[in-house]
mmCIF file as Biopython writes it, N, C-alpha, C and O atoms, coordinates in Angstrom:
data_model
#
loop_
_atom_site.group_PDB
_atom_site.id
_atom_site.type_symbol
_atom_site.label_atom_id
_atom_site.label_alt_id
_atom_site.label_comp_id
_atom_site.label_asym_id
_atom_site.label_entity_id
_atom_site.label_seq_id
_atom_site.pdbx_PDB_ins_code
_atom_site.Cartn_x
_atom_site.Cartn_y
_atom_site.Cartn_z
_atom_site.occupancy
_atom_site.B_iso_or_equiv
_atom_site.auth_seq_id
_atom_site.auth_asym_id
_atom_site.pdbx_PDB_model_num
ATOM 1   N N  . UNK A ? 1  ? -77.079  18.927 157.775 1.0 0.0 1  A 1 
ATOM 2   C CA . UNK A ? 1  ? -78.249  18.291 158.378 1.0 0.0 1  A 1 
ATOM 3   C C  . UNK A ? 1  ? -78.168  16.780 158.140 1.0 0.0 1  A 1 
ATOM 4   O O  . UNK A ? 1  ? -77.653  16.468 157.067 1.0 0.0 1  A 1 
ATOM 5   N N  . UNK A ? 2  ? -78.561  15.824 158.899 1.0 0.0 2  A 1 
ATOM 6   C CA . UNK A ? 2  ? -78.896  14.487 159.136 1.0 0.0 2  A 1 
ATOM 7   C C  . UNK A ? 2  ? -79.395  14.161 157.851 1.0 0.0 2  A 1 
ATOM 8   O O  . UNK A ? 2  ? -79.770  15.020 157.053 1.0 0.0 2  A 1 
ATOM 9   N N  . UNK A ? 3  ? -79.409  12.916 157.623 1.0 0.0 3  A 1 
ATOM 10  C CA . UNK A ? 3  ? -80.385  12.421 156.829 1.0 0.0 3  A 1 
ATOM 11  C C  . UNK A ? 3  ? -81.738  12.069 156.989 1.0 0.0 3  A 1 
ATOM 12  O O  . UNK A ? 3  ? -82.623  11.528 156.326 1.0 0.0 3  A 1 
ATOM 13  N N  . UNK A ? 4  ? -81.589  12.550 158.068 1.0 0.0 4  A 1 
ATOM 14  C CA . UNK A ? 4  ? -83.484  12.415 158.458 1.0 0.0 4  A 1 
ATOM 15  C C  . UNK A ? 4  ? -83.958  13.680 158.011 1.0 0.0 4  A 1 
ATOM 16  O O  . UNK A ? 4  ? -83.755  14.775 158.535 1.0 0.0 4  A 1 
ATOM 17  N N  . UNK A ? 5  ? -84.379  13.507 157.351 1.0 0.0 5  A 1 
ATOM 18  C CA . UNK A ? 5  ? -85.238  15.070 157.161 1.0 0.0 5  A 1 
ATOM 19  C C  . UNK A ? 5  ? -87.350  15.255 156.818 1.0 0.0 5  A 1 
ATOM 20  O O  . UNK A ? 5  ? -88.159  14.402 156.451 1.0 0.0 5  A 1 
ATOM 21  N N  . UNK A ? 6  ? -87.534  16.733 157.161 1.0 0.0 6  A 1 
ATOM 22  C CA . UNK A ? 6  ? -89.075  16.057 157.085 1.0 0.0 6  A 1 
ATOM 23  C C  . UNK A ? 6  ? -89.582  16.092 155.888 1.0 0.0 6  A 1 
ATOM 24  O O  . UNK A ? 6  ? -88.764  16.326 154.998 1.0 0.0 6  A 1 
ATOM 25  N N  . UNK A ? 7  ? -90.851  15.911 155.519 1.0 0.0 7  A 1 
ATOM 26  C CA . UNK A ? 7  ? -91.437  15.995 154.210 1.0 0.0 7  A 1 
ATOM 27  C C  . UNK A ? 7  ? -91.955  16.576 154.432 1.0 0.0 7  A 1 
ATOM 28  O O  . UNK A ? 7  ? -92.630  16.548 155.462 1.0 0.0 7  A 1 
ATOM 29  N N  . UNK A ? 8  ? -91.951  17.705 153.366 1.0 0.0 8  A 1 
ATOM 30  C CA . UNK A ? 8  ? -92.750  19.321 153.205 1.0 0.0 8  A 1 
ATOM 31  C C  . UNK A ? 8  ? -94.157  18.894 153.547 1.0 0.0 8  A 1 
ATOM 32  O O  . UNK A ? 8  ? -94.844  19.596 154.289 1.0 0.0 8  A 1 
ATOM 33  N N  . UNK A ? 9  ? -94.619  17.740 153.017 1.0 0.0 9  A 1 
ATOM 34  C CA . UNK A ? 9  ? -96.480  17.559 152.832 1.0 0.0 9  A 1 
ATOM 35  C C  . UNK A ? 9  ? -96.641  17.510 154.220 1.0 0.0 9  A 1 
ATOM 36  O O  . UNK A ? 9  ? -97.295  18.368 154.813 1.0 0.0 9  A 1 
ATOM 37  N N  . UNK A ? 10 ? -95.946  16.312 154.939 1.0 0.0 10 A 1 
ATOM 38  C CA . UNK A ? 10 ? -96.682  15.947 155.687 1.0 0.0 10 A 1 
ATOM 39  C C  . UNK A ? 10 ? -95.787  15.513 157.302 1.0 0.0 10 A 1 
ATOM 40  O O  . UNK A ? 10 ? -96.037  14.610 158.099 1.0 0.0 10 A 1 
ATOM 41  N N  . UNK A ? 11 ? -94.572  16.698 157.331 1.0 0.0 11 A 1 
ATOM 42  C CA . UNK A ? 11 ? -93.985  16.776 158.456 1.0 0.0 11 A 1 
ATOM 43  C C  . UNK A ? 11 ? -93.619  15.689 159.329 1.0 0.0 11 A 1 
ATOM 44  O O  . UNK A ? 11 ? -93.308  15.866 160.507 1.0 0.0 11 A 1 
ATOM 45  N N  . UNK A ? 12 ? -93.657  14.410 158.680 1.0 0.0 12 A 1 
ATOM 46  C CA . UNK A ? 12 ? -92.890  13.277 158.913 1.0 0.0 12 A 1 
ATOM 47  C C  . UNK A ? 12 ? -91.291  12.855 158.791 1.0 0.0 12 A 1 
ATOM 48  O O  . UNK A ? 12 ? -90.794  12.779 157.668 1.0 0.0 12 A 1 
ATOM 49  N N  . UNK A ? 13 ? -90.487  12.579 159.988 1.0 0.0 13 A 1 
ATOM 50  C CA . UNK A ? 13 ? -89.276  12.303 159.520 1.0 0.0 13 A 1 
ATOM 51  C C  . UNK A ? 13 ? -88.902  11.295 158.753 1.0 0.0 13 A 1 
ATOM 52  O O  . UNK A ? 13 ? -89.571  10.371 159.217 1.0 0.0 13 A 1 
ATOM 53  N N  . UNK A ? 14 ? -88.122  10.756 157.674 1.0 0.0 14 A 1 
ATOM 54  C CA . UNK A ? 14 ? -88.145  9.884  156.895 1.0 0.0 14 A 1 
ATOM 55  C C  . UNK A ? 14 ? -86.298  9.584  156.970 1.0 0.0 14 A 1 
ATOM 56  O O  . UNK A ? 14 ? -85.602  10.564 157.232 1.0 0.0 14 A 1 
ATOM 57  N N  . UNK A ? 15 ? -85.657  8.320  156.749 1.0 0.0 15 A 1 
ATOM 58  C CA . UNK A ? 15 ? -84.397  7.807  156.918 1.0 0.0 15 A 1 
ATOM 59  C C  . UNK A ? 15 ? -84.146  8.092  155.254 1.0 0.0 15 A 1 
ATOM 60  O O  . UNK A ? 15 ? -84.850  7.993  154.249 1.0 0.0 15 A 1 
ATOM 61  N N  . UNK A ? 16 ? -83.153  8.383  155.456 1.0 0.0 16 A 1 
ATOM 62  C CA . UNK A ? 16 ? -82.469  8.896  154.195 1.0 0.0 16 A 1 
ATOM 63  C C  . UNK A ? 16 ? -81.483  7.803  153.594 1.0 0.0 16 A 1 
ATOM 64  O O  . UNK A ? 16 ? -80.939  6.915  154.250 1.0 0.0 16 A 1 
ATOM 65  N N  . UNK A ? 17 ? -81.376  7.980  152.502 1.0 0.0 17 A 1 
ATOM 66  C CA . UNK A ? 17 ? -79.764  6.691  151.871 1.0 0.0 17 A 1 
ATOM 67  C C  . UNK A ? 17 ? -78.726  6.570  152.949 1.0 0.0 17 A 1 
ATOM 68  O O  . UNK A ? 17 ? -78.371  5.514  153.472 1.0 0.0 17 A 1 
ATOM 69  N N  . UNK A ? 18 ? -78.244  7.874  153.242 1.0 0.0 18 A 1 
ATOM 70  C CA . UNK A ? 18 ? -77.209  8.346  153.477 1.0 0.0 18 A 1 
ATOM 71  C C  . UNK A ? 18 ? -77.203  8.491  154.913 1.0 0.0 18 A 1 
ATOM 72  O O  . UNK A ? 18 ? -76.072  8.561  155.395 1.0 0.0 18 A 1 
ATOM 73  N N  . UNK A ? 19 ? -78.170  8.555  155.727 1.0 0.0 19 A 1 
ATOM 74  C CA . UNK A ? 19 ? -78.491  8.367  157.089 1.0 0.0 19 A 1 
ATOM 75  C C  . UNK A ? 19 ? -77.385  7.532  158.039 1.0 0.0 19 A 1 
ATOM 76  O O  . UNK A ? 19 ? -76.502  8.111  158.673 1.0 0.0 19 A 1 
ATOM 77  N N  . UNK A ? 20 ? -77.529  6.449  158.035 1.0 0.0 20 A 1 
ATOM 78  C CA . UNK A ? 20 ? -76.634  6.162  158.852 1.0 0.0 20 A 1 
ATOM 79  C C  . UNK A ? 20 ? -75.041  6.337  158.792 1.0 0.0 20 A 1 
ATOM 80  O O  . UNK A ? 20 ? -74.366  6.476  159.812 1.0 0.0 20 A 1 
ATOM 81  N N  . UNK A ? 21 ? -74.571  6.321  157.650 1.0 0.0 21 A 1 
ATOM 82  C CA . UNK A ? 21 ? -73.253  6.995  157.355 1.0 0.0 21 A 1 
ATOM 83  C C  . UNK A ? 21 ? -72.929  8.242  158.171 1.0 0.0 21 A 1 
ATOM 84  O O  . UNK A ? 21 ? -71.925  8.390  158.868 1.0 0.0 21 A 1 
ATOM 85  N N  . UNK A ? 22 ? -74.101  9.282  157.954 1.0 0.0 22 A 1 
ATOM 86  C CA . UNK A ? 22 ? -73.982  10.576 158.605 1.0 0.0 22 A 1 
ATOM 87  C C  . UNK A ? 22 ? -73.444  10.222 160.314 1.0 0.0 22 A 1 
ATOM 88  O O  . UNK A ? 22 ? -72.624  10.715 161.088 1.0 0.0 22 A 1 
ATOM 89  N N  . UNK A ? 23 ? -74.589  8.900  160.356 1.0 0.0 23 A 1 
ATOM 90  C CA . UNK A ? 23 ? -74.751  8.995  161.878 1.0 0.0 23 A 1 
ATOM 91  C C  . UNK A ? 23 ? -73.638  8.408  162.476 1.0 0.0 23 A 1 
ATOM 92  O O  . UNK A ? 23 ? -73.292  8.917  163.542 1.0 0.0 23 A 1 
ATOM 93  N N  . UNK A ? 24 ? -72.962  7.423  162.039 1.0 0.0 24 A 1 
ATOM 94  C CA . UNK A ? 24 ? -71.655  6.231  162.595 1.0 0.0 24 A 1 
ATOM 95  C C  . UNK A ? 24 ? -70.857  6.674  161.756 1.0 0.0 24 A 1 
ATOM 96  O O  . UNK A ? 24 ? -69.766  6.160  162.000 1.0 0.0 24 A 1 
ATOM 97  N N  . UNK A ? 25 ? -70.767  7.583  160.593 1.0 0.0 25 A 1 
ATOM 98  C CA . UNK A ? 25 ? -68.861  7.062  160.231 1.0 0.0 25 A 1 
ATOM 99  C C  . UNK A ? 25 ? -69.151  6.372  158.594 1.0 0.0 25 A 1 
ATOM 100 O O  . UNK A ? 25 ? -70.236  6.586  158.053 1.0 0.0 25 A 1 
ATOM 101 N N  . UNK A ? 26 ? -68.268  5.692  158.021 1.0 0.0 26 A 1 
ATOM 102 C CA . UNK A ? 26 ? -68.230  4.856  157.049 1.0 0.0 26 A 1 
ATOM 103 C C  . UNK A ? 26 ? -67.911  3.085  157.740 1.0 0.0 26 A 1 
ATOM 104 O O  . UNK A ? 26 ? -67.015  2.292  157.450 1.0 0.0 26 A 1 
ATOM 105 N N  . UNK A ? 27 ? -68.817  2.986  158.514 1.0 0.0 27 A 1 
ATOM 106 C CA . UNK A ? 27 ? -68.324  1.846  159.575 1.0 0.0 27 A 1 
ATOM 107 C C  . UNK A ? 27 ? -69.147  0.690  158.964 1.0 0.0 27 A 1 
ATOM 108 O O  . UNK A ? 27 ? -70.023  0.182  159.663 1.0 0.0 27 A 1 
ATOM 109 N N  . UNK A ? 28 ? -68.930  0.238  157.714 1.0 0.0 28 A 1 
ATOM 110 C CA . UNK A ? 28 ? -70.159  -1.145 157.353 1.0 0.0 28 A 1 
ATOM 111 C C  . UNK A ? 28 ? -70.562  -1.833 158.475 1.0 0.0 28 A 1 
ATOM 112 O O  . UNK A ? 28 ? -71.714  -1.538 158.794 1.0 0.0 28 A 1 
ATOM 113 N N  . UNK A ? 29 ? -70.031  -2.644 159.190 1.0 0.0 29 A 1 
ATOM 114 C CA . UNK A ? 29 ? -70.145  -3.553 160.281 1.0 0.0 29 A 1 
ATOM 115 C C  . UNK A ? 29 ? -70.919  -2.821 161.588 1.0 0.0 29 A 1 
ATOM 116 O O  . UNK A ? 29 ? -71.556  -3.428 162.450 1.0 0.0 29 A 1 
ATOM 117 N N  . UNK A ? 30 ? -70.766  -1.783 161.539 1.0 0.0 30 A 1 
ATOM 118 C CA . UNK A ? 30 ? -71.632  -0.787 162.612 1.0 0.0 30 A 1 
ATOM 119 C C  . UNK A ? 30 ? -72.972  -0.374 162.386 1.0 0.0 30 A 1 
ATOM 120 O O  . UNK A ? 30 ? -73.878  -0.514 163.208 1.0 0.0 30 A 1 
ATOM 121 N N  . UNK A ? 31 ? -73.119  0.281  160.939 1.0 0.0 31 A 1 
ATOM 122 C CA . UNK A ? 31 ? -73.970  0.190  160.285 1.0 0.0 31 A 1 
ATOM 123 C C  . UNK A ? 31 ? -75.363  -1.111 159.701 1.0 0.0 31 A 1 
ATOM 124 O O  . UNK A ? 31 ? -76.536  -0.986 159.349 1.0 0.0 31 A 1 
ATOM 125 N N  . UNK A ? 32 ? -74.335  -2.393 159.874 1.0 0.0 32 A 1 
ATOM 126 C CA . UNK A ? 32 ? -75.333  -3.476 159.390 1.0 0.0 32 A 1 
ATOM 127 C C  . UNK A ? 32 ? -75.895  -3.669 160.573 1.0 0.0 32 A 1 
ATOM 128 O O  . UNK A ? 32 ? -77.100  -3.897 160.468 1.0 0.0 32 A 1 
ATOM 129 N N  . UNK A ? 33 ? -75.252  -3.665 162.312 1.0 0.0 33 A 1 
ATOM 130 C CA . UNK A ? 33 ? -75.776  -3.595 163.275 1.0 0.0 33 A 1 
ATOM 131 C C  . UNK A ? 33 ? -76.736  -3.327 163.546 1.0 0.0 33 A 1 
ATOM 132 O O  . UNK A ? 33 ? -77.714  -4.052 163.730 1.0 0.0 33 A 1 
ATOM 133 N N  . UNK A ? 34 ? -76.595  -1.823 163.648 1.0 0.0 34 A 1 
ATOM 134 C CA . UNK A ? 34 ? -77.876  -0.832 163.832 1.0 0.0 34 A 1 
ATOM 135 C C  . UNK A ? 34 ? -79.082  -1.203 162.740 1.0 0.0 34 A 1 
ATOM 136 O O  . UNK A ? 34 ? -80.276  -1.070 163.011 1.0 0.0 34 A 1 
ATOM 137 N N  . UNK A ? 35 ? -78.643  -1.626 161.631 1.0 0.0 35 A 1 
ATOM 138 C CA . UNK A ? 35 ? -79.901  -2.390 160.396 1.0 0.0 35 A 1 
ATOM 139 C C  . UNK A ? 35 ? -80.544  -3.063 161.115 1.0 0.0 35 A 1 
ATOM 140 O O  . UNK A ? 35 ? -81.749  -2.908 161.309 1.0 0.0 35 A 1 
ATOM 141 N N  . UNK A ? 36 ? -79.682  -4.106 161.735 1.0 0.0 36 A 1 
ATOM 142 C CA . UNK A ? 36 ? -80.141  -5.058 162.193 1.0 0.0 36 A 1 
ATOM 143 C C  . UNK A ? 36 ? -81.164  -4.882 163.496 1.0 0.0 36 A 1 
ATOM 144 O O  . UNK A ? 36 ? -82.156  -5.571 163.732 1.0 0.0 36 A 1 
ATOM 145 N N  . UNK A ? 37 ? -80.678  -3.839 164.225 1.0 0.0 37 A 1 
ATOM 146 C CA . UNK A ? 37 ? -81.292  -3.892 165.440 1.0 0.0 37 A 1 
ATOM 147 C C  . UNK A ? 37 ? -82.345  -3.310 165.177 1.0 0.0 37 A 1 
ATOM 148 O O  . UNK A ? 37 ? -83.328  -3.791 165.742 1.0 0.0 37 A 1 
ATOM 149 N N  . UNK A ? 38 ? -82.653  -1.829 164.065 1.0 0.0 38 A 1 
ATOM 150 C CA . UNK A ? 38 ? -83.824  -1.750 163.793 1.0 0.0 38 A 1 
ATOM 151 C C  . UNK A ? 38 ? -85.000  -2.911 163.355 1.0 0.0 38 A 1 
ATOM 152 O O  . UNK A ? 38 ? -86.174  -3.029 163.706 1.0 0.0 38 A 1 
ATOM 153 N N  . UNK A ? 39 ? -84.423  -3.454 162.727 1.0 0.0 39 A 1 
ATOM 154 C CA . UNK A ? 39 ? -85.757  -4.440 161.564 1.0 0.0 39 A 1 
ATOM 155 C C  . UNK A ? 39 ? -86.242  -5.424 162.942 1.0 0.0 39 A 1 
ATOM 156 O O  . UNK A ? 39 ? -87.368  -5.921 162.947 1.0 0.0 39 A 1 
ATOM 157 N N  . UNK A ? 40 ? -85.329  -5.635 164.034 1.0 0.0 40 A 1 
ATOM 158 C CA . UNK A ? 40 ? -85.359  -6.533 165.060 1.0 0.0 40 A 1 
ATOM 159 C C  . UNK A ? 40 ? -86.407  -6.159 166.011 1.0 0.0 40 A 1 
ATOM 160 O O  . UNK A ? 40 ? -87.014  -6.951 166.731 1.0 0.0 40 A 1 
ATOM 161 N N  . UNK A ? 41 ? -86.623  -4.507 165.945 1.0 0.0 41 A 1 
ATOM 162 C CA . UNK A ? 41 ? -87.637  -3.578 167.424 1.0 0.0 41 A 1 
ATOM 163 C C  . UNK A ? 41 ? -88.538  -3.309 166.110 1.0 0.0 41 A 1 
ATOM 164 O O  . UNK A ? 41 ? -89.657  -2.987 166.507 1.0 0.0 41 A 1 
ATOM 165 N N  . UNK A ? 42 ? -88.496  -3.315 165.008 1.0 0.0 42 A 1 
ATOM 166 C CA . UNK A ? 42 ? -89.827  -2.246 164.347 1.0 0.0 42 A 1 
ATOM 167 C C  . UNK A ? 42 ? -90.559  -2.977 164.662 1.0 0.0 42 A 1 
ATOM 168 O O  . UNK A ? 42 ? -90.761  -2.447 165.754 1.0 0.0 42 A 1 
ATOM 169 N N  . UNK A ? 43 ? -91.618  -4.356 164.677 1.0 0.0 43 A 1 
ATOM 170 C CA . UNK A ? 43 ? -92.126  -4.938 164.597 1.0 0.0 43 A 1 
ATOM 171 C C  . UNK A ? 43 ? -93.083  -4.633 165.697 1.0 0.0 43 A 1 
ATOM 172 O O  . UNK A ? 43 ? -94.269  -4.307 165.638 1.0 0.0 43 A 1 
ATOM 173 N N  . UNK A ? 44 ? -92.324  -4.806 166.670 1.0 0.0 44 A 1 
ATOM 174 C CA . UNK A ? 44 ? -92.810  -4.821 168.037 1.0 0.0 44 A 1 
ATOM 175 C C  . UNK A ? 44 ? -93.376  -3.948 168.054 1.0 0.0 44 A 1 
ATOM 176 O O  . UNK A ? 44 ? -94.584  -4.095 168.240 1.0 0.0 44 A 1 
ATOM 177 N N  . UNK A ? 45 ? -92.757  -2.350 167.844 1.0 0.0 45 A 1 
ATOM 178 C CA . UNK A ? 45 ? -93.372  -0.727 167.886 1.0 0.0 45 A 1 
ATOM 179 C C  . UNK A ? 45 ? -94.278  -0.435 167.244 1.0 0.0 45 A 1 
ATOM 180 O O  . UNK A ? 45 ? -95.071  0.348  167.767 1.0 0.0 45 A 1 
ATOM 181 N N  . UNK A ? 46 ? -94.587  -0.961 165.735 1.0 0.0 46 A 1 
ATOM 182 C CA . UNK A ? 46 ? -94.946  -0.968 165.338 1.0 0.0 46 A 1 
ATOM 183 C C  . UNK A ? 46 ? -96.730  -1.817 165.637 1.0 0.0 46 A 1 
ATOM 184 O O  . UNK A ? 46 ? -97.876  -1.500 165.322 1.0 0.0 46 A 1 
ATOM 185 N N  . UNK A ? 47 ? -96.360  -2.518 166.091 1.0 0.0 47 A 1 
ATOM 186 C CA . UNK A ? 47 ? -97.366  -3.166 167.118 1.0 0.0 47 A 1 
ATOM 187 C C  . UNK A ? 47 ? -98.242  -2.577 167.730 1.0 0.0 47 A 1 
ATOM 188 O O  . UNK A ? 47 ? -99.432  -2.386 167.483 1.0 0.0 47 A 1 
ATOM 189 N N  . UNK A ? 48 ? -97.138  -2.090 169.132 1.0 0.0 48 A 1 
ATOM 190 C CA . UNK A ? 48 ? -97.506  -1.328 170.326 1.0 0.0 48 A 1 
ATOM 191 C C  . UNK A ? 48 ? -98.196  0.084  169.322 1.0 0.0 48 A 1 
ATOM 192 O O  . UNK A ? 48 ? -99.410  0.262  169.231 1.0 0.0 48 A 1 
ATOM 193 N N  . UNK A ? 49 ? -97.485  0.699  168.852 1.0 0.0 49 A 1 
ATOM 194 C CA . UNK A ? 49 ? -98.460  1.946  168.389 1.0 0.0 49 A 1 
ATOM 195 C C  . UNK A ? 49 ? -99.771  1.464  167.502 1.0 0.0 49 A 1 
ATOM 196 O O  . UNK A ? 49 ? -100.827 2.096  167.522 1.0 0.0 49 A 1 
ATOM 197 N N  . UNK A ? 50 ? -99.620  0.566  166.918 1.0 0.0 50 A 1 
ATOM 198 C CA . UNK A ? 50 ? -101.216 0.239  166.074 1.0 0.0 50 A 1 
ATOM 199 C C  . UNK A ? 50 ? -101.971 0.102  167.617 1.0 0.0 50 A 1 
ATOM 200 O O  . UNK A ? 50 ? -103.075 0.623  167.780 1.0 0.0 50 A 1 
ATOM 201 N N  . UNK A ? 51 ? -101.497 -0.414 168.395 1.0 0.0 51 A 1 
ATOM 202 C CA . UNK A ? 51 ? -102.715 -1.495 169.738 1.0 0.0 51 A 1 
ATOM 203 C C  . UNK A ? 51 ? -103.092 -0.147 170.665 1.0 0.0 51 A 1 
ATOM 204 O O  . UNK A ? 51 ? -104.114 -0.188 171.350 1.0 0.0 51 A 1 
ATOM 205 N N  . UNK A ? 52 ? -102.240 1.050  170.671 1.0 0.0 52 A 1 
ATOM 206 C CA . UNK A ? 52 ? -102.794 2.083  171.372 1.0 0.0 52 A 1 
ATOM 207 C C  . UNK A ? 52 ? -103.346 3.000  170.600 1.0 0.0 52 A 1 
ATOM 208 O O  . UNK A ? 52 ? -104.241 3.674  171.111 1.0 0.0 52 A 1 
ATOM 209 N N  . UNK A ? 53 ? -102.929 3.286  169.055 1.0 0.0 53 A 1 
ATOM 210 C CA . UNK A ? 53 ? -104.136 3.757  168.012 1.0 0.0 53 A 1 
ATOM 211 C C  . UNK A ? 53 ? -105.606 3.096  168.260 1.0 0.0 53 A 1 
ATOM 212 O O  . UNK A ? 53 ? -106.521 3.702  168.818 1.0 0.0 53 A 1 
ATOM 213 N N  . UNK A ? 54 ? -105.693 1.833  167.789 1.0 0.0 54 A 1 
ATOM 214 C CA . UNK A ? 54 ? -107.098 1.067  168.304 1.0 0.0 54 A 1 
ATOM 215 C C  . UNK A ? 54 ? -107.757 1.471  169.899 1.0 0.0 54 A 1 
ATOM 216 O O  . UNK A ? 54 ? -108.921 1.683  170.238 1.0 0.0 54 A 1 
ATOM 217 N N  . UNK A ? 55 ? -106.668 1.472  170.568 1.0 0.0 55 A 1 
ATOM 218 C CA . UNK A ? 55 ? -108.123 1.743  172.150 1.0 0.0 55 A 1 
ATOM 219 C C  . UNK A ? 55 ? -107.754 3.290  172.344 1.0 0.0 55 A 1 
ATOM 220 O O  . UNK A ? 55 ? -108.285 3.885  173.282 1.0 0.0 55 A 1 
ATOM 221 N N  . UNK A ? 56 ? -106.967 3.892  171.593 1.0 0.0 56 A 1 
ATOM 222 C CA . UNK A ? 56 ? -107.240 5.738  171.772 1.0 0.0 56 A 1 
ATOM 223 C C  . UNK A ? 56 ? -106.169 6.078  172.832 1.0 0.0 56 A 1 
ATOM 224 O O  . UNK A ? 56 ? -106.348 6.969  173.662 1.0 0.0 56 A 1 
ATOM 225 N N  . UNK A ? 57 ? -105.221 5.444  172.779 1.0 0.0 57 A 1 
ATOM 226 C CA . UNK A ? 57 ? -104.470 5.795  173.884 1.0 0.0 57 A 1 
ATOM 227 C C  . UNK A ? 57 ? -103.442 6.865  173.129 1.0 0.0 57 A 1 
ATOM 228 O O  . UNK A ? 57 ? -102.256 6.551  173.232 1.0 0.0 57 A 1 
ATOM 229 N N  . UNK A ? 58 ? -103.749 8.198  172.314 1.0 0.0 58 A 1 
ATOM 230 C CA . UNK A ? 58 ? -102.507 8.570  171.850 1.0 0.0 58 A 1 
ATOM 231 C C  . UNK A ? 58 ? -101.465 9.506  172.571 1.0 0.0 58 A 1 
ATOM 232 O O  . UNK A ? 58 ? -100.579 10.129 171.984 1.0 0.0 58 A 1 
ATOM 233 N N  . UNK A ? 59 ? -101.694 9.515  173.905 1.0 0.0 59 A 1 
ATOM 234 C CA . UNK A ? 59 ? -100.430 10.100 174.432 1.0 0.0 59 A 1 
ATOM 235 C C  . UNK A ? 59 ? -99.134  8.774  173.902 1.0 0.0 59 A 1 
ATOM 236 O O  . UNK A ? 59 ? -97.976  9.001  173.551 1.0 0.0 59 A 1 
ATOM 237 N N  . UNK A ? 60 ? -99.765  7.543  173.998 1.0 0.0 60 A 1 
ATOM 238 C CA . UNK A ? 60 ? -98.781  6.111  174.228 1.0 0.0 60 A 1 
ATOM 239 C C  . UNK A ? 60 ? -98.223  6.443  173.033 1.0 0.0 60 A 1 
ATOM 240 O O  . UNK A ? 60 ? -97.009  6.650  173.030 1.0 0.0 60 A 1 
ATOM 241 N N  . UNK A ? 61 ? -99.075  6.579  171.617 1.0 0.0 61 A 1 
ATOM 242 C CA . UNK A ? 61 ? -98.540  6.993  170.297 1.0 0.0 61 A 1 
ATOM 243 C C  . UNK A ? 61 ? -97.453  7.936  170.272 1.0 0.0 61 A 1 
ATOM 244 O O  . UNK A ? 61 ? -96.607  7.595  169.445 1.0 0.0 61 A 1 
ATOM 245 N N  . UNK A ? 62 ? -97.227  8.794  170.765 1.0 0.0 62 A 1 
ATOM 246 C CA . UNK A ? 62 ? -96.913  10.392 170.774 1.0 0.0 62 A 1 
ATOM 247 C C  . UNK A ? 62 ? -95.278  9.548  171.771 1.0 0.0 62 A 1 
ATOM 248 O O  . UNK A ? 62 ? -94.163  9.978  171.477 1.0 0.0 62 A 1 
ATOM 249 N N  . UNK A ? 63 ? -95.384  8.678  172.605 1.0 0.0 63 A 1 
ATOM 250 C CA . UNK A ? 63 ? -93.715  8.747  173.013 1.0 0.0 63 A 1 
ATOM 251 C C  . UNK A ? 63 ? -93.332  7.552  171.981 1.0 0.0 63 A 1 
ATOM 252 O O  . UNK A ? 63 ? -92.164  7.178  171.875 1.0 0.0 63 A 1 
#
C-alpha cells in the first residue's frame, strides 16, 4: 500500500515519510519537484476550499 493511508479516527488520507519514494522511484530531483509543486498549489486550494466552506458550496469542497 501507498503511503497515503487513512486514519482509523477520522478517515482522512494523510502523506506518509515514505510517500513519494513509493510514488516516483528513489528519484531526489523528481521528488523535490513534486515538493515543490505541491507547497506552490496548496495555498491556493486551500483557499478555494475555505471560500466554498464559508458560502456552503460543499459539492465545490468534495472535488
Amino acid at each position: 500500500m501507498l503511503g497515503i493511508r487513512l486514519c482509523q479516527a477520522r478517515q482522512h488520507p494523510s502523506w506518509g515519510v515514505f510517500t513519494s519514494a513509493e510514488l516516483v522511484g528513489d528519484n531526489q530531483s523528481l521528488q523535490e519537484s513534486l515538493a515543490k509543486k505541491f507547497f506552490r498549489n496548496a495555498k491556493a486550494q486551500v483557499t478555494a476550499i475555505v471560500l466554498a466552506v464559508d458560502i456552503g458550496d460543499l459539492a465545490a469542497v468534495a472535488d
